[in-house]
C-alpha positions in Angstrom: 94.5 21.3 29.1 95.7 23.4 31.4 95.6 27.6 30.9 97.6 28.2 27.7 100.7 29.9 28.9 101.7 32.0 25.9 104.7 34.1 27.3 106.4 31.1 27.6 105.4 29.9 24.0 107.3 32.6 23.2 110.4 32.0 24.9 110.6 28.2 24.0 110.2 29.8 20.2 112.6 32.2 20.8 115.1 29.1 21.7 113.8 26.6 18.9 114.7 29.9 16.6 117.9 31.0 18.5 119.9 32.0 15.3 116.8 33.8 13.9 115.8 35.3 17.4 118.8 36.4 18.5 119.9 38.5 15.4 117.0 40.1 15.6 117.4 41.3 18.9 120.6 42.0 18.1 119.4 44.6 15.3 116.9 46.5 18.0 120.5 47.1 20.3 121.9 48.0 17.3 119.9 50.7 16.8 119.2 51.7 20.3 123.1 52.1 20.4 122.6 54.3 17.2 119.8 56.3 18.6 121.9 56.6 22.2 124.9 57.9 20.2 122.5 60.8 18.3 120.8 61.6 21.2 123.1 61.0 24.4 120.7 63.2 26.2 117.3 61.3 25.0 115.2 62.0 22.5 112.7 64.9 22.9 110.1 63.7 21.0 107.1 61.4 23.3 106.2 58.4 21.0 103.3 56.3 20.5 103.6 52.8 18.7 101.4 51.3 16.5 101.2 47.8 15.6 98.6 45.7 13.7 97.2 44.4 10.6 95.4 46.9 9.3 94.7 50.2 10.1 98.1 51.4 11.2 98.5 54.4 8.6 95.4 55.3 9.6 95.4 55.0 13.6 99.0 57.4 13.1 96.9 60.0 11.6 94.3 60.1 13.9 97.1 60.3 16.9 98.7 63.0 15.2 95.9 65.1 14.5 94.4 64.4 18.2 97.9 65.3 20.1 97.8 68.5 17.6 95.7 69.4 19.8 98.1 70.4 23.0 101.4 70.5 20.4 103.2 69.8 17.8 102.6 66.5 16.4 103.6 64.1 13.7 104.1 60.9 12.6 105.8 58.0 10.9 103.9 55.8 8.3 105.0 53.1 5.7 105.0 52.5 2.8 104.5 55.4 1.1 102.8 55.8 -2.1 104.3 58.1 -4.5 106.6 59.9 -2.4 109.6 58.5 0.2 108.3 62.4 2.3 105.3 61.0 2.7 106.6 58.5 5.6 107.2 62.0 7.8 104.0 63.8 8.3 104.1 66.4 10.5 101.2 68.4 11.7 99.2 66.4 9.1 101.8 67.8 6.2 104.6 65.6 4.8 108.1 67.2 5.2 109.5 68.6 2.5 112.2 66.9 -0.3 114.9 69.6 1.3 114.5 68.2 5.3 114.6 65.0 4.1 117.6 65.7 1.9 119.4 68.1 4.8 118.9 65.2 7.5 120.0 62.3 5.5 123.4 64.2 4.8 124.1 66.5 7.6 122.9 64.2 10.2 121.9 60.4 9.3 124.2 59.5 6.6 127.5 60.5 8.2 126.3 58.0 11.9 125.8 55.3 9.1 129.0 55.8 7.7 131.2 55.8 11.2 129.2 53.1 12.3 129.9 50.8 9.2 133.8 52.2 9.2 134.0 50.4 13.2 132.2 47.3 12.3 131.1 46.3 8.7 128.1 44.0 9.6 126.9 47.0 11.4 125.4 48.5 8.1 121.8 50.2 9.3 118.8 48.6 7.1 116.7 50.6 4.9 113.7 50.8 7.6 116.3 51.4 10.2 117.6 54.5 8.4 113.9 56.0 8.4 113.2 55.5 11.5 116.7 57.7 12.4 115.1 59.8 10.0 112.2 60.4 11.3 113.3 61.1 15.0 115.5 64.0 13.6 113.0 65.6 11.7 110.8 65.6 14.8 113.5 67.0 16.9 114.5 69.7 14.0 110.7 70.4 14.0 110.3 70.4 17.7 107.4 67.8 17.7 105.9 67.1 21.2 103.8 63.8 20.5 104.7 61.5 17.3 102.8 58.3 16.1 105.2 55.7 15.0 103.9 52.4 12.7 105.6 49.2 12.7 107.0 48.0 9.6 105.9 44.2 10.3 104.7 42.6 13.3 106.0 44.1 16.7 108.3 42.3 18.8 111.4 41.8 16.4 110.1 45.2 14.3 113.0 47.6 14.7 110.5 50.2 15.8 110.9 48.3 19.3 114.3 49.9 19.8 112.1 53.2 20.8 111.1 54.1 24.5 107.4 55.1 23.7 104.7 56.7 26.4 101.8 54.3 25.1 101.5 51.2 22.6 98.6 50.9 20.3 97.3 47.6 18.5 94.7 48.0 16.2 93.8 44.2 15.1 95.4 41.1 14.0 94.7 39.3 11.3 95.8 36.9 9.0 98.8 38.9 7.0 102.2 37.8 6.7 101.9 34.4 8.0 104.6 33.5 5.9 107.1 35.4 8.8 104.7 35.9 11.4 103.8 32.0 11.8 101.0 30.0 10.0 98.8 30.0 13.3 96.7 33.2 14.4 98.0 33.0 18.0 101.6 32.9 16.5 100.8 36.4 14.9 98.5 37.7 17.6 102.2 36.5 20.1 104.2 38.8 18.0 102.4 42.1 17.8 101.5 42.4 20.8 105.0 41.7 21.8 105.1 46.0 21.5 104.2 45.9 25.2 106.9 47.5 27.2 106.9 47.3 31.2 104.5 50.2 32.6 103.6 51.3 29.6 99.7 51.3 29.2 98.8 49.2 26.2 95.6 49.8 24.1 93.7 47.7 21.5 90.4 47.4 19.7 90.9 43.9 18.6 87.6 42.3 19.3 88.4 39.2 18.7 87.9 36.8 22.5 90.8 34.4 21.4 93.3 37.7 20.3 92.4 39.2 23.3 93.3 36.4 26.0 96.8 36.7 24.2 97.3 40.0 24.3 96.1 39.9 28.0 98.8 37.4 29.3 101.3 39.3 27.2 100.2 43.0 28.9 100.2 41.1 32.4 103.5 39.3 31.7 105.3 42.5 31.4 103.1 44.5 33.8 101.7 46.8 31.3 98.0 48.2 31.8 95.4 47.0 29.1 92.6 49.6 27.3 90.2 47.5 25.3 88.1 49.6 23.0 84.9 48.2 21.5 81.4 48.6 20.1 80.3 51.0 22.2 83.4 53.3 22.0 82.9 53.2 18.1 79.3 54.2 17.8 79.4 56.6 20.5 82.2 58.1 18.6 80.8 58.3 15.6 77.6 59.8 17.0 78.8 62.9 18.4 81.0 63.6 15.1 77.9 63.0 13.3 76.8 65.9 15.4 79.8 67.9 14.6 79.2 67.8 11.6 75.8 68.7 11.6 74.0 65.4 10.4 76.7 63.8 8.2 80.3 63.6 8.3 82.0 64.6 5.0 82.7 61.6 2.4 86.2 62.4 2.0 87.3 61.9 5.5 88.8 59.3 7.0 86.0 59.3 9.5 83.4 58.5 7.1 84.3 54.8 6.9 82.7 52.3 9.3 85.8 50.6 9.8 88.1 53.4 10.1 85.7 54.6 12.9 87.3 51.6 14.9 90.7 53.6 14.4 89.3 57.1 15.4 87.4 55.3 18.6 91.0 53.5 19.6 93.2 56.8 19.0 90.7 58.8 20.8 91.2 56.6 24.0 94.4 56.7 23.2 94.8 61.3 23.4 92.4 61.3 26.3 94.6 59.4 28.4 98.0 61.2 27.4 96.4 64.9 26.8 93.8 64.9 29.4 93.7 68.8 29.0 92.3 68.1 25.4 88.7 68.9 25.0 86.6 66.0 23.5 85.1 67.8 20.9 88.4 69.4 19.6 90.0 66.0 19.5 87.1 65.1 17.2 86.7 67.9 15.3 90.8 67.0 14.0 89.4 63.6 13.1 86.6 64.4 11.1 89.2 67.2 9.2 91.9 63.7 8.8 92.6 62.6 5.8 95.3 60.1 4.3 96.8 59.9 1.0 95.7 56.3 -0.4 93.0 55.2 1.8 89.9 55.5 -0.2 91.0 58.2 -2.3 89.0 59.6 -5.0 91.2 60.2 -7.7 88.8 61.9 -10.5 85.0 61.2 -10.6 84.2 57.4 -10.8 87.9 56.1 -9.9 89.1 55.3 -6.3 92.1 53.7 -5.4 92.6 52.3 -1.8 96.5 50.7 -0.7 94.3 47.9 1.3 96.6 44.8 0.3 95.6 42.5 2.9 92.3 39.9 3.4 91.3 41.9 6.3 91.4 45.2 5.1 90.4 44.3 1.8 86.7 42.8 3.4 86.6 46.3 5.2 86.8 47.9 2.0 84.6 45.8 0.1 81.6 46.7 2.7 82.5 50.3 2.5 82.0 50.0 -1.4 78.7 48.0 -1.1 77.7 50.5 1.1 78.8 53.4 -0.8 78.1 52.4 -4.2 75.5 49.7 -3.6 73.5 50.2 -7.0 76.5 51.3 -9.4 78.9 48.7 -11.1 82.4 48.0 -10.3 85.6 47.6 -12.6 88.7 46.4 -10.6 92.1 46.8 -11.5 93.7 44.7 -9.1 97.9 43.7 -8.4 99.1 42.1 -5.6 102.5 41.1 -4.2 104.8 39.2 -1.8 103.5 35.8 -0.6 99.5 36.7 -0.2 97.2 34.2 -1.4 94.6 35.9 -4.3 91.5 34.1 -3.5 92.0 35.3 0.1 92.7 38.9 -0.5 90.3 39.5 -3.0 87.8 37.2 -2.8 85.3 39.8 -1.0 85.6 42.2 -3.8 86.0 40.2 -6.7 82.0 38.9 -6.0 81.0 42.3 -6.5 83.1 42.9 -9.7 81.1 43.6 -13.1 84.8 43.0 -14.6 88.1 42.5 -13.3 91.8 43.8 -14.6 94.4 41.8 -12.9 98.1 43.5 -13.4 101.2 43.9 -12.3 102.8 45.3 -9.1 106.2 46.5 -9.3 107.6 45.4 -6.0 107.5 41.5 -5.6 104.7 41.4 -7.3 103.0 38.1 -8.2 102.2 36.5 -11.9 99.1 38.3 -12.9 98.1 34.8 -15.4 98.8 33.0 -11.9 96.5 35.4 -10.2 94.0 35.1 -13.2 93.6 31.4 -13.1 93.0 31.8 -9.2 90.6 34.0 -9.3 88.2 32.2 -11.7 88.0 29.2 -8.8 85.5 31.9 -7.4 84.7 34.3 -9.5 81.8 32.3 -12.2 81.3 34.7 -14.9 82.5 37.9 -14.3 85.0 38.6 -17.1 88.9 38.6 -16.0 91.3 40.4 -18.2 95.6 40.8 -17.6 97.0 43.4 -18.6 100.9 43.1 -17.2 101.6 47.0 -17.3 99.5 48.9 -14.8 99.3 51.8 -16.2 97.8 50.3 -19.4 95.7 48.8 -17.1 93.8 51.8 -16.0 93.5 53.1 -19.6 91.3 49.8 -20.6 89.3 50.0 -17.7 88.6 53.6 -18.6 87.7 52.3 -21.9 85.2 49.6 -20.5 83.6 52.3 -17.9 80.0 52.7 -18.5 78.3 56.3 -17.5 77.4 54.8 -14.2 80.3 52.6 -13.1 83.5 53.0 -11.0 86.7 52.1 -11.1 88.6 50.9 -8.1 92.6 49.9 -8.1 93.6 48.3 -5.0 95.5 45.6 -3.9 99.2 46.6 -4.2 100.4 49.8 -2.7 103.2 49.7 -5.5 100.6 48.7 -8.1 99.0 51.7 -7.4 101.8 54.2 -7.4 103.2 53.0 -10.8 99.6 53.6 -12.4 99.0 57.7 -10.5 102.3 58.7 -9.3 102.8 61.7 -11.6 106.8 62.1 -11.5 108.9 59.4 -13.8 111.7 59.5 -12.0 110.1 58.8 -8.3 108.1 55.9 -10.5 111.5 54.2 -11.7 112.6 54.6 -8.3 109.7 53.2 -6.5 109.5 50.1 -9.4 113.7 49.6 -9.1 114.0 49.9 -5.7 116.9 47.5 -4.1 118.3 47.2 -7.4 121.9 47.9 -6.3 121.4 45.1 -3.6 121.1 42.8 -6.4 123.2 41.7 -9.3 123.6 43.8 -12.1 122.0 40.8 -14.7 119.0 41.2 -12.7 118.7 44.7 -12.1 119.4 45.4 -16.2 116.2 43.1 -17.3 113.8 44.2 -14.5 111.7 47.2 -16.3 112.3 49.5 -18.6 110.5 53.2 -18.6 110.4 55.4 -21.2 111.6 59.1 -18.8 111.7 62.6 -20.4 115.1 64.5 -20.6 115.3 66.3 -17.3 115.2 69.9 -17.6 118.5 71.9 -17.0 119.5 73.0 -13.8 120.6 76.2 -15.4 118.0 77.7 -17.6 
């Protein structure tokens, strides 16, 4: 067979899938023409994308906290957990309730509104309206150098409307196959389809078959390839060991072996933009990073992680057999969308004393269908379902011996339904698209039990 040509792969898929590949191109104009119309001058803001499977959220926060170093910084992250803020972090703080309020209706809101009054099929998305979002609170906040994550994928991800100084791919794996295409060269195809003519391109998927795609891709559009690997990563983590004096703090990001990867990739990532930035500052930021979600220690003995994914849920599982290697482990576990159980969870549910499958509120899957998976692999450990997630936590409590821990992972929206501590963000978060839907549907979805709000006068 003759050298795999895979930027024409993607054009003869872009025709088989003209319909499909043309209105999605036709979104990105959309919003360039939204973004032109906002800022006829440019935007101020210098951008970095991020694409990949896992490690994103992660890889922003680095980049943020790195370009801190020379200037304002921020970045743009999805989902969020409890909080709709929390995609707008800037200088490694979310923005407050009042920008995001002040934006949406002094500035976003009223472009939405004269766009849909001139054409209505020209109605921005919801990730379309946070991405607006975000670029104004940068410029109201005068941010130099801002991390932006894609939503899904890269080359049809509305985040490819943005002129960026650098594109960052973090890995590929095996997550949304269901739109990215069943075969692993499909998906590696479309994320690194973030390369952009020029524009130098970095990865530290180490993967030899991801890699020879990504190559032809950065060479198709002439865009100059950084691949980070091995050696990056443990001299990285060396010499932060030795800022930190022998051992880097458990609750930062940095701690992790796998989120080293991210530090390693965002570190070659600042030195080539913010040359002026000493080494050691950039890494003294990173060992300081941390990221609401990812590995979080919510009380003594119970963790929670957003990993919802095979790939990141296998990086997980080793950092808890490293971390906990001689302690027992309770799982309450949701997942959602069109993952497959087995595969996401199969590395941690081997390790599980006792497992608590529940619900997630967001396309979340049948937790007796996730049950009767699970037991294909899982011999004797003991699976319970308990539907409502918050109940969930409360029996694993109640099964928690003195030297066990409980972890909850596997749905982002799983996990904010069982910690986030305001009701009416919750019944948000657990209704959300409800007025997209039909009134039938949206009356029978969930029902939560919220306290009287206080008076606005008292």
């Amino acid at each position: 067979m003759e050298q795999p040509d895979f930027p024409y792969y993607n054009t003869v898929d872009q025709i088989y899938h003209a319909e499909w590949s043309t209105a999605k191109l036709a979104r990105l104009e959309l919003l360039r023409e939204s973004i032109r119309a906002l800022w006829p001058n440019g935007h101020p803001t210098r951008l970095i994308h991020v694409a990949g499977t896992g490690g994103k959220g992660s890889t922003c926060r680095f980049l943020e906290l790195g370009c801190g170093v020379v200037g304002r910084a921020g970045a743009f992250m999805s989902p969020h957990l409890f909080d709709y803020r929390e995609r707008f972090s800037i200088d490694g703080e979310f923005v407050s309730r009042q920008d995001v309020t002040r934006i949406w209706q002094q500035r976003i809101q009223p472009h939405c509104v004269r766009l849909a009054l001139r054409n209505p099929h020209h109605v921005h998305t919801f990730h379309e309206v946070s991405i607006l979002m975000a670029l104004a609170l940068f410029e109201e906040h005068q941010v130099e150098w801002a991390a932006i994550e894609t939503g899904v994928g890269g080359r049809y991800d509305q985040t490819r409307a943005l002129d960026v100084e650098a594109t960052v791919l973090t890995n590929v794996g095996s997550d949304h196959a269901h739109i990215l295409g069943r075969e692993q060269w499909q998906r590696v195809l479309d994320k690194a389809g973030i390369a952009r003519p020029g524009v130098p391109f970095f990865t530290s998927d180490a993967d030899p078959a991801n890699l020879e795609i990504i190559q032809a891709v950065c060479e198709d559009v002439g865009a100059p390839l950084t691949v980070i690997g091995r050696q990056e990563v443990y001299a990285l983590a060396e010499r932060a060991t030795e800022l930190c004096g022998g051992s880097i703090p458990e609750e930062s990001l940095l701690s992790a072996d796998y989120q080293q990867w991210n530090a390693a990739l965002s570190f070659a990532v600042v030195r080539h933009l913010c040359p002026q930035a000493h080494p050691d500052q950039i890494l003294r930021r990173f060992i300081d990073a941390r990221l609401l979600g990812r590995f979080w220690k919510v009380e003594e003995g119970i963790y929670a992680d957003i990993a919802h994914n095979a790939e990141k849920i296998r990086a997980l599982a080793g950092e808890i057999q490293r971390k906990f290697e001689h302690q027992q482990k309770i799982l309450v576990m949701g997942i959602s969308g069109h993952r497959i159980p087995t595969e996401v969870f199969g590395a941690l549910a081997r390790v599980a004393r006792a497992i608590i499958i529940t619900g997630a509120s967001y396309k979340g899957q049948d937790p007796n269908k996730v049950r009767s998976e699970l037991e294909a692999i899982t011999g004797d450990t003991p699976i319970l379902v308990i539907s409502e997630p918050r109940q969930a936590l409360e029996i694993a409590r109640s099964m928690r011996g003195e030297n066990d821990i409980i972890l909850l992972t596997g749905s982002t929206y799983m996990i904010e339904q069982v910690l986030n501590p305001d009701p009416y963000m919750r019944y948000l978060s657990a209704t959300f698209g409800w007025r997209m839907r039909t009134n039938t549907e949206a009356t029978g979805t969930i029902q939560l039990n919220l306290p009287k709000p206080p008076s606005p006068y008292r």
